[in-house]
Phi, psi and omega in degrees: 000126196258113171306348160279358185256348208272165168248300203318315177305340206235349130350101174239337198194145170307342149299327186285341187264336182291311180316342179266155187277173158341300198289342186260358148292309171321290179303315163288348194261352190253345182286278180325318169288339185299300202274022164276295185297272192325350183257279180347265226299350166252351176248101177317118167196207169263143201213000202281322182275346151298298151016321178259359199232016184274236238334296167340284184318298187315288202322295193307321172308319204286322216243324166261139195269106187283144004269016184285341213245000000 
């Protein structure tokens, strides 16, 4: 993943993910499982239930003014 091309890489705080459109979620959420895989494959572990949870996570960020709500 080249961090100058990532949304993810340009990501600091759940206002920088609120600021984004639907199609750039969608992206940052296919960004985020990618860099899931890539750390599992040089760091041995368990990786299915993040996997399962970036869309979760992403959304929950998007929608809640985190740490407030």
């Amino acid at each position: 993943m080249n961090p100058g091309e990532s949304l993810l890489f340009k990501l600091s705080s759940p206002e920088d993910l609120r600021k984004l459109g639907p199609a750039d979620l969608v992206k940052v959420s296919a960004e985020l499982r990618q860099f899931i895989i890539d750390e599992v494959s040089n760091n041995p572990g368990h990786f299915g239930a993040s996997l399962g949870a970036v869309e979760l996570t992403v959304a929950l960020h998007y929608v809640f003014n985190n740490p407030y709500d």
